[in-house]
N, C-alpha and C positions, 0 to 999 in steps of 0.2 A: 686625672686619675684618682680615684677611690683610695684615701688611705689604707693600709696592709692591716687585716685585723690583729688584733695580738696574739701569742704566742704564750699562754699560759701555763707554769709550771707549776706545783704545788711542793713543797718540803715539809717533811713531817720530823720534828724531832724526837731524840729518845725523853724518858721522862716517869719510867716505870708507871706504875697505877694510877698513879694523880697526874702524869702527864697527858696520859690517855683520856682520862674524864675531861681536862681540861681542854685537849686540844677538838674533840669532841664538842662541846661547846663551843669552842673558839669557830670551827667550821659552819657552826650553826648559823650562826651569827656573820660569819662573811658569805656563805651563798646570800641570806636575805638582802645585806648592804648591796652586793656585787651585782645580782639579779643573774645564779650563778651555779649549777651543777658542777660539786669537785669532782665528779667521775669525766668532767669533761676537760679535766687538764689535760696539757701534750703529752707532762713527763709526772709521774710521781716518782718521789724521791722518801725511801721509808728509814728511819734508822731506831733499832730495838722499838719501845712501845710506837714509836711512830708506823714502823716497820708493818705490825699487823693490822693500823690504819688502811696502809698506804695499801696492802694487798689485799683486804678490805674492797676497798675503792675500787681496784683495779678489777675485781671480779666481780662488779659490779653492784657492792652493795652501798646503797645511800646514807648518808649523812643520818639524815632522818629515820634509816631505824636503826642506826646504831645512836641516837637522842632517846630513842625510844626504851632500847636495852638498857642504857644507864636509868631510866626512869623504874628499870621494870614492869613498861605496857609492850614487851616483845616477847608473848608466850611462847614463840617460837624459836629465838633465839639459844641454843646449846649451851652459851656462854655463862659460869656461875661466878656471876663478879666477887661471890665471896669466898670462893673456894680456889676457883682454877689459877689461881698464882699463887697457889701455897700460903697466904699470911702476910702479916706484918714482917715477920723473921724468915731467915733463909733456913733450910735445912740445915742435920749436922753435914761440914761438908767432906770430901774425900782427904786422902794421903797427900793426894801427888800435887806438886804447883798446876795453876791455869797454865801459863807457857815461860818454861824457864827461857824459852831463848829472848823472851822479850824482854827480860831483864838483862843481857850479856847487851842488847840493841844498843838500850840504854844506858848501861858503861860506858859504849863508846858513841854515843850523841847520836846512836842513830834515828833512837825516835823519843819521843817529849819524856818527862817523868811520866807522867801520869801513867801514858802507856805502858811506858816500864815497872811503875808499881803496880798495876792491877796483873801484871803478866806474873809475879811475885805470889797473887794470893791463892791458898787454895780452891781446888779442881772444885765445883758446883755439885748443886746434884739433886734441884728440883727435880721435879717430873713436869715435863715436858709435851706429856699425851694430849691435855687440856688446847694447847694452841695447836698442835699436829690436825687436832678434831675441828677444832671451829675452819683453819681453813680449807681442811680436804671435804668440809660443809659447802662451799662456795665455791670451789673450781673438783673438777673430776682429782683424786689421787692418783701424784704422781705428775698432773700438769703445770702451764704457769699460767698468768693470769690472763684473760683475754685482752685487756689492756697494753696493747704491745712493752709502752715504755713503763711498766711498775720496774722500777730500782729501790733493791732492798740492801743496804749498806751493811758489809761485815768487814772483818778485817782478818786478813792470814796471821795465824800467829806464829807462824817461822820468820815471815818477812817483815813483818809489823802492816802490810800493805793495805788500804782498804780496794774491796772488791763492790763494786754496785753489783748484783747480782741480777741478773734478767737482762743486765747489757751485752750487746754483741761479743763481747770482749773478756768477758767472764762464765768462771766453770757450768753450764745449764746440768739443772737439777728442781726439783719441785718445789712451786712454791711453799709448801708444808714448810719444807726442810730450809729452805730461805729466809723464812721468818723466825724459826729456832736459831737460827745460824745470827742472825742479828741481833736476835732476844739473849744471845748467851751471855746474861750480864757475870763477869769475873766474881768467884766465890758464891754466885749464886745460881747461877744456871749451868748445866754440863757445854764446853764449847761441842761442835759438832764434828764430826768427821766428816769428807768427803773428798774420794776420787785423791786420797793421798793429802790432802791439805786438811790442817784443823781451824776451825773457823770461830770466830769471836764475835761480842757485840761492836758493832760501829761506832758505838758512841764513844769507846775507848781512844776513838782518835781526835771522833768530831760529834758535836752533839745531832748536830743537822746536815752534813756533806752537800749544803749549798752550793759551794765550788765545783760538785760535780760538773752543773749546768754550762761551765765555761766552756766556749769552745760551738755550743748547741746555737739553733736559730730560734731561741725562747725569748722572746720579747720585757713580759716580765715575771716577775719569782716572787710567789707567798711563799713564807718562810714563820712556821709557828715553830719557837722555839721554850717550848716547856722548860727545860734546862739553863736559860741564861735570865739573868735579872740586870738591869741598869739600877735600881734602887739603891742609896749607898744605907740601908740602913744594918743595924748592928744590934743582933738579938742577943738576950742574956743566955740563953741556954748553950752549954757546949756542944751539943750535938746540933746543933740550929746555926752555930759561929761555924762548924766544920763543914756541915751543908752551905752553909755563903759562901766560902772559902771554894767550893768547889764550885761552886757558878759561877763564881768570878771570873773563875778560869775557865769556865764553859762561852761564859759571855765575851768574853775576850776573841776566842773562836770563830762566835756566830760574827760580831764582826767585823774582821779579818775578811770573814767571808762574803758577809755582804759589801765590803768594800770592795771587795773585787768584781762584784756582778755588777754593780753600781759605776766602776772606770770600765767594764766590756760594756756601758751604755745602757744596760737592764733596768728598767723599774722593778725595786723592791718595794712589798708591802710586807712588812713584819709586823708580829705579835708574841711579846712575850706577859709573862706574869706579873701582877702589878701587885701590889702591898698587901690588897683582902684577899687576893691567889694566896701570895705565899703565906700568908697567917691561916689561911685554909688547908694549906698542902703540910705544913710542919715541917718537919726536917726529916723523916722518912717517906720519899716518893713511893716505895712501895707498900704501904699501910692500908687494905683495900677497905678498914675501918672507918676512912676521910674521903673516898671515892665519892661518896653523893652530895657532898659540902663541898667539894672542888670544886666539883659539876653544876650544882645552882649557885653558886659565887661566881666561877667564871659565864656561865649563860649572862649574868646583870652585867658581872665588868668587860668583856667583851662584848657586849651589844654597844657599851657607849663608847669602847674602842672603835669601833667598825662604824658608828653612825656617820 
């Protein structure tokens, strides 16, 4: 008998501006390693900036012109890497908490701090038109993606839950609104309403929702996690120390997670940031002033990650 070919999955993590540039790159560089179209995973798996990769892919657009858009040789491309995420800074933001009940969660252990503290900050309040545009660009407004399995990771903020969105098993609603719904980073973006539930970024729970995968007949799982570092290094800036701080505990996550795909029997191939990444990306991911120095640093160090 002919060995079973494999069962490909792709994971996209969140990672704001700089995650995106980098993970972007990083894909570049594993199709060519791989001999390998990401639009031809089983499952993608999106969460916040991974999130508009992933439905990206799933509606069929190629790696390579979104290489192209970061270059700016994609005259066609809608996308204004300098504008449409608002900044370095978030707006001024609203009155009201993101979700108070996430915080009560967390009183009583029902879900991590973290989660419990972002549910604490105030309500967001980019504008959010910019990603509504580029994806109702790529699939009809209103549909989802032709990619059966794109999973776009959010999380309920009454239950703390995350939802993959586009799975059988969750609210269907337009990919537009699924990618806002993941992108709703706390304090910075509006959560979303729908069909009675308010919806959050996914990375509030997990940076990449790897462990989704458990359970599926995926053989094995790429998993770019812009969000997690192994590096134990120790930068002088405070804002640089609070940014590690928070990987640490992103990377902890990732994982958790790939330990668990790794004992259901899955090959993992992982890719996170390496040293000239993060002295690339600084300590705000969402700075779209660093987006083109993420982007040809990660091209160099992921090519010799992947070779």
């Amino acid at each position: 008998m002919s060995p079973q070919p494999e069962r490909r999955a792709l994971v996209l993590g969140c990672g704001g501006v700089a995650g995106a540039a980098w993970s972007i790159a990083a894909l570049t560089n594993l199709e060519r390693s791989l001999g390998w179209d990401a639009r031809e995973a089983e499952v993608l798996i999106g969460t916040s900036a991974g999130a508009v990769l992933a439905a990206l892919l799933g509606a069929g657009v190629s790696v390579a012109q979104m290489a192209a858009s970061q270059r700016g040789e994609a005259p066609d491309c809608i996308w204004d890497h300098d504008t449409a995420t608002g900044g370095a800074l978030p707006p001024l933001p609203g009155l009201s908490l993101t979700a108070r009940s996430l915080l009560g969660k967390g009183l009583r252990g029902e879900v991590s701090v973290l989660t419990a503290l972002v549910g604490g900050l105030p309500r967001g309040r980019a504008d959010m038109t910019p990603f509504t545009a580029l994806i109702d660009s790529v699939v009809p407004a209103g549909a989802w993606a032709p990619h059966a399995n794109t999973w776009i990771m959010a999380v309920d903020a009454g239950s703390g839950e995350r939802l993959a969105l586009g799975r059988d098993d969750a609210p269907v609603m337009p990919l537009s609104t699924a990618v806002c719904a993941s992108y709703a980073v706390p304090g910075w973006c509006p959560p979303v309403s729908w069909q009675g539930r308010t919806l959050l970024d996914g990375g509030i729970v997990s940076p990449v929702s790897a462990d989704m995968l458990l359970g599926t007949d995926v053989t094995e799982a790429i998993v770019l996690a812009p969000m997690a570092s192994s590096l134990p290094d120790r930068p002088r800036h405070p804002a640089a120390r609070i940014e590690r701080r928070v990987r640490r505990y992103m990377t902890a996550i990732v994982d958790r997670e790939v330990a668990a795909l790794e004992a259901a029997g899955m090959r993992v191939i992982r890719l996170e940031p390496g040293a000239e990444d993060l002295q690339a990306i600084g300590y705000n991911m969402m700075d779209p002033r660093r987006r083109r120095q993420v982007f040809d640093t990660a091209m160099r160090t992921t090519r010799q990650a992947t070779a």
